[in-house]
N, C-alpha and C positions, 0 to 999 in steps of 0.2 A: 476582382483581379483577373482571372479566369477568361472574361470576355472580352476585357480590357488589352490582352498579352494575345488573343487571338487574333482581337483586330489588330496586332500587329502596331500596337499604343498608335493608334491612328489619334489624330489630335482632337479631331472634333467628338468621339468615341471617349477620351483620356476627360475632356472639358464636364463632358456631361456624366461621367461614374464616375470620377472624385471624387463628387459630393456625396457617396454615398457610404463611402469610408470611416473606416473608425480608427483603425490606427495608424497612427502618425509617421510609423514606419514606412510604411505601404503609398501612405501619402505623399511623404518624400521622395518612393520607389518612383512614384508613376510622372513624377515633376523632373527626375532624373530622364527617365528613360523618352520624354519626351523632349528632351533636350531645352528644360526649363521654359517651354513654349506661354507667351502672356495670358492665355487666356486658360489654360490649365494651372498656371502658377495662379492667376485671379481664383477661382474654384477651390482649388488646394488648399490656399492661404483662409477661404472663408469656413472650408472644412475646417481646418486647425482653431476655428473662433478664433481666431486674431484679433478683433475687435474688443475681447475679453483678457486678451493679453496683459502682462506689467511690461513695461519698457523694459527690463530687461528679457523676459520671454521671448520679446521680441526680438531682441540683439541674438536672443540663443536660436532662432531659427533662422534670422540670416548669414550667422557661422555654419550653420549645419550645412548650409548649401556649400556644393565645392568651390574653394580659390578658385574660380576662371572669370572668364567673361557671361556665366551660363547667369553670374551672383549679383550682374545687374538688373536684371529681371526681376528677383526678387528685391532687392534693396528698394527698388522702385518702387514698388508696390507695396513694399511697408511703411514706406515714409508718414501716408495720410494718415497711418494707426500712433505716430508717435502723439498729433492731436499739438504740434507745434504753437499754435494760436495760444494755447490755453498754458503753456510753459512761460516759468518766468527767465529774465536772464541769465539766471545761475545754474537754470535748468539746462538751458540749451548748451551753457559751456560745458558743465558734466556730460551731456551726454555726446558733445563731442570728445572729448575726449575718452567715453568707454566706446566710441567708436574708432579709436584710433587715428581720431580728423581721416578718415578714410574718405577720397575725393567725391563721389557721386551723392553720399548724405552729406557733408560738409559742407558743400557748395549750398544746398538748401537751407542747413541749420544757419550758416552763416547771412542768408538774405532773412532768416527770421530775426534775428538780431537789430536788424534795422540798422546800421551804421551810418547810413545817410542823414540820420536824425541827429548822430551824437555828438557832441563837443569834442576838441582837440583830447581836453583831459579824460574824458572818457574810452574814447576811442583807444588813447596809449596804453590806459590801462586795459581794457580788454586786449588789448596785443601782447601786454606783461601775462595777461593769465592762461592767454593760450601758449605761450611759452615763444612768444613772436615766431608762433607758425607762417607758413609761407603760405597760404591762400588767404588767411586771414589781414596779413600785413600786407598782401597784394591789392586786398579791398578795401583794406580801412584806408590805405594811404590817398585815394581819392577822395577821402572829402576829410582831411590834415587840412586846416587853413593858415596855420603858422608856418610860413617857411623853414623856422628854424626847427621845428619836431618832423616835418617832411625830412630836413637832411641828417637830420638825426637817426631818423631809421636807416635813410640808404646806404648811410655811413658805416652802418654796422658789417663786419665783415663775413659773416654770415646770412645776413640780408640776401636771398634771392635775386638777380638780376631782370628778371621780368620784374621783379616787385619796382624797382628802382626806374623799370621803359614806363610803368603804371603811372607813377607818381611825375613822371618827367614834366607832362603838359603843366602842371600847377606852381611850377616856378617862376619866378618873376626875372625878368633881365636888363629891363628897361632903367637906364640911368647906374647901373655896376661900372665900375670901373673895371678894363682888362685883373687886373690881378684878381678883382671880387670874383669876375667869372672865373677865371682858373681857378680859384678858392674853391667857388662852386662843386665844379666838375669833377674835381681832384675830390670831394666829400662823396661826392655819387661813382666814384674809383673808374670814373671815365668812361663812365655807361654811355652807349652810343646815341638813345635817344635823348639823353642828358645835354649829349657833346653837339649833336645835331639842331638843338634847340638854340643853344649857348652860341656855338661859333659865330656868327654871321652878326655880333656885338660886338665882337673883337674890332680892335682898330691896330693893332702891331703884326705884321706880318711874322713878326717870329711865332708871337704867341699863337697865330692863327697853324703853323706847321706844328710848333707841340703838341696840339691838338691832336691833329692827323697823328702824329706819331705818336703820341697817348694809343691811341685809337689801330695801331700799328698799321695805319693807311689804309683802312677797310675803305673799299669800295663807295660804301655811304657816306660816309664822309669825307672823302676824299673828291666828291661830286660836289658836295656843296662848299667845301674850303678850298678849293683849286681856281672859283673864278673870283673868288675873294682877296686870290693874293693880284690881284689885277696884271698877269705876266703878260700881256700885250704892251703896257706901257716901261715893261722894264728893257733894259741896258741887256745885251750880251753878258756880260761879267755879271749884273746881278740875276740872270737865268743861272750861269755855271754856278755862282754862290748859292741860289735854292738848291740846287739838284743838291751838292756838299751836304747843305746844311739838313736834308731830307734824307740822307745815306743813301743816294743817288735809286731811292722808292722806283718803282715802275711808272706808275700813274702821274708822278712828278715830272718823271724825266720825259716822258712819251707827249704832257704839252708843252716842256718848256723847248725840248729840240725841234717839234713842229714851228715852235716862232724862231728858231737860228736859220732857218730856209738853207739847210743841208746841202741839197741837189744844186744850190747855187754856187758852192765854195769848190776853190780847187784842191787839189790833195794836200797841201803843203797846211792850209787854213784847218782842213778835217783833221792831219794829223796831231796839230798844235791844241786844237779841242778834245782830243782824246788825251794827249798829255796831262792836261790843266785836270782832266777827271781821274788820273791815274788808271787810266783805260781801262776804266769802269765798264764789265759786262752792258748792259742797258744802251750805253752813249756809244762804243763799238759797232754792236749790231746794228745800231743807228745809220751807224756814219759809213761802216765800210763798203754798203751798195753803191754809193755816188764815187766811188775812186775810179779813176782812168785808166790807171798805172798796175797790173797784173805785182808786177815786181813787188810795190808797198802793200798790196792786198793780204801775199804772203809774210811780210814782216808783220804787219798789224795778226795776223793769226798764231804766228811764232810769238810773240810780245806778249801775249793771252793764254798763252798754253795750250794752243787749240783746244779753244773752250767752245763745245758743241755749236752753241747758237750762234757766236762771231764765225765759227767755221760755216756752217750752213747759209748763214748769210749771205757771204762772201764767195763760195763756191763756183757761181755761175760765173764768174767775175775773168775766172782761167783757165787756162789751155787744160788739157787732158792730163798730160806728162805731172802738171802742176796739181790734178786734182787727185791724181794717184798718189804724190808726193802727201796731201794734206792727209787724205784717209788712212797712209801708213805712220803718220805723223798724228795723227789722233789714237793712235793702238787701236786702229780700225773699232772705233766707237760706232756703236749700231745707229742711233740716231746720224752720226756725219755720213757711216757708208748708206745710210738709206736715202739720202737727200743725193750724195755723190755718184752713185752708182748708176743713174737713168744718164751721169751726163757722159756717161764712157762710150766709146765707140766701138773698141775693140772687144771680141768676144771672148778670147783668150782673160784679158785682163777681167770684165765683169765677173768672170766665172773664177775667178782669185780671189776677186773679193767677198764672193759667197763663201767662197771656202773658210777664209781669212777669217770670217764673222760667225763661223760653223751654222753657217745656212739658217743665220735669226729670220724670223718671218718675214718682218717690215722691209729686210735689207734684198729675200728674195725675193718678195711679191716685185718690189721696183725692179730686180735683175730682170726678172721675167720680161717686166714691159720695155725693159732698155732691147735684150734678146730679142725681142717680136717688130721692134721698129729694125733693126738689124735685117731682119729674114725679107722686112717688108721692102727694106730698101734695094737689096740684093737682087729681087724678082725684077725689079725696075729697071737696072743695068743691062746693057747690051751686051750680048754673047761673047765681046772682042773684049769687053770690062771686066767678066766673070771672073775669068782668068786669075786678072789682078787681085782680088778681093780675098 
């Protein structure tokens, strides 16, 4: 121990005097202090006869080691002493569970089990005796060949949701009637890879949006049910009806307004489509860069309560006078004045508005850059201009 602690537990030092130990105490000291290093804990663990161990001895020396990450080290390293092969199945669930199904033995108890091998009936029962643990029910559910005991697990409300992405590929879709599949999806409580698998069987456009909104328009699916509802061939009115019937989503609305060709309508047309959506955030912001008319730019912003994003939209759209009017009319909202504030001219006025927004960052960094094209332009001016300025 003595020359051990001088070299300063150097590892390779620590590997080779281990073994010369005797008490278990000291043994553990030198596996601690070398910060559970593999090739000291190998040493260590052969000092301790390990090999001579009961299974549970073995449990009590990988408690011993401390809760961290130092405890994979050794868990590793005991695992070949539990002698796996030679356990029968009843063995291996006991001793998962005097392992607490603790994930890094787990994971190997559980490949010893073989569940590839087993029958539906088998299988569920080993799921009942491990008390439908979640790594357990994660693996057995890949080889479930009955559909109906697949949905049966995922159904469970305490079912893990990875468990339910696992199982997703082994479902059948082929020949379901829409309602079957929403039967489906609705048992697996709208698991994404469930719903991702499913959708694209649908034939009703509504049911195909349910989905999505099951799914509360994640991204993923929203990618693969969006060129499903085929909105290239539809009708103006049946676009503004998706957008409605989607509670006018992002993703929805951002391709069906791409097919209204916005930029091409006159004000009167854009304002009549904001109507129809009850000047739905999303379809506003949309529509209020293509106006002409400074005048409706500011109604459509009043209309919405100058709501950040319709205001910021719209901003570049108006005079100066008009965008001092918006940013005093948003209670100098930091997101409106930091978009507003680069489009001021007057130095007096920017520097109100810093004040106005007690000098938020975003709102000053921009004053700064609106100030600096100010200085820049001034130096430009002819000495008869200065004057004025």
């Amino acid at each position: 121990m003595a020359i051990m602690k001088r070299s300063l537990y150097n590892k390779e030092a620590c590997a080779l005097g281990i073994a010369f130990l005797k008490s278990e105490d000291n043994i553990f000291k030198i596996m601690e202090n070398t910060c559970y290093d593999e090739n000291v804990c190998l040493a260590g663990l052969k000092a301790l006869k390990i090999a001579e161990k009961s299974e549970n001895q073995i449990l009590a020396i990988i408690d011993r080691v401390k809760k961290d990450d130092h405890q994979k080290t050794v868990r590793k390293l005991c695992i070949p002493y539990f002698k796996l092969k030679e356990k029968k199945e009843y063995q291996i669930l006991n001793l998962l569970r005097k392992t607490n199904y603790d994930y890094p033995i787990c994971k190997i108890l559980i490949a010893a089990l073989k569940l590839e091998k087993k029958t539906d009936e088998q299988l569920l029962s080993l799921i009942e005796m491990t008390n439908f643990y979640d790594d357990v029910c994660t693996v057995a559910i890949k080889y479930l060949k009955n559909e109906e005991n697949i949905l049966s697990l995922m159904e469970r409300p305490e079912t893990h949701d990875f468990t339910r992405t696992t199982g997703a590929p082994a479902l059948k879709w082929q020949g379901k009637t829409d309602q079957q599949i929403l039967k489906t999806m609705e048992r697996a409580h709208y698991n994404s890879a469930v719903c991702a698998a499913g959708i694209i069987f649908l034939k009703s456009d509504y049911n195909i949006i349910e989905v999505m909104k099951n799914n509360h328009f994640s991204v993923d699916i929203c990618e693969i049910g969006i060129p499903l509802l085929k909105l290239e061939e539809k009708s103006e009115v049946d676009l503004l009806q998706i957008m409605k019937k989607t509670d006018y989503d992002w993703h929805i609305c951002r391709a069906c307004l791409k097919l209204l060709k916005l930029e091409e309508k006159m004000d009167t047309r854009l304002v009549d489509i904001m109507e129809r959506t009850a000047y739905n955030l999303h379809v506003c912001m949309a529509c209020i860069v293509f106006f002409k008319d400074p005048p409706v730019v500011l109604a459509i912003m009043e209309k919405t309560g100058y709501q950040p994003g319709v205001c910021i939209a719209g901003l570049k759209l108006l005079n100066e006078n008009d965008v001092l009017l918006v940013l005093t009319a948003s209670e100098y909202n930091h997101d409106v004045c930091a978009a507003g504030v680069s489009l001021l001219t007057r130095e007096n006025s920017i520097w109100n508005i810093m004040e106005k927004t007690l000098y938020e960052h975003r709102v000053c960094e921009e004053a700064v850059k609106a100030l600096k094209k100010l200085q820049t332009k001034a130096k430009t001016k002819k000495p008869d201009q200065m004057s004025n300025f």
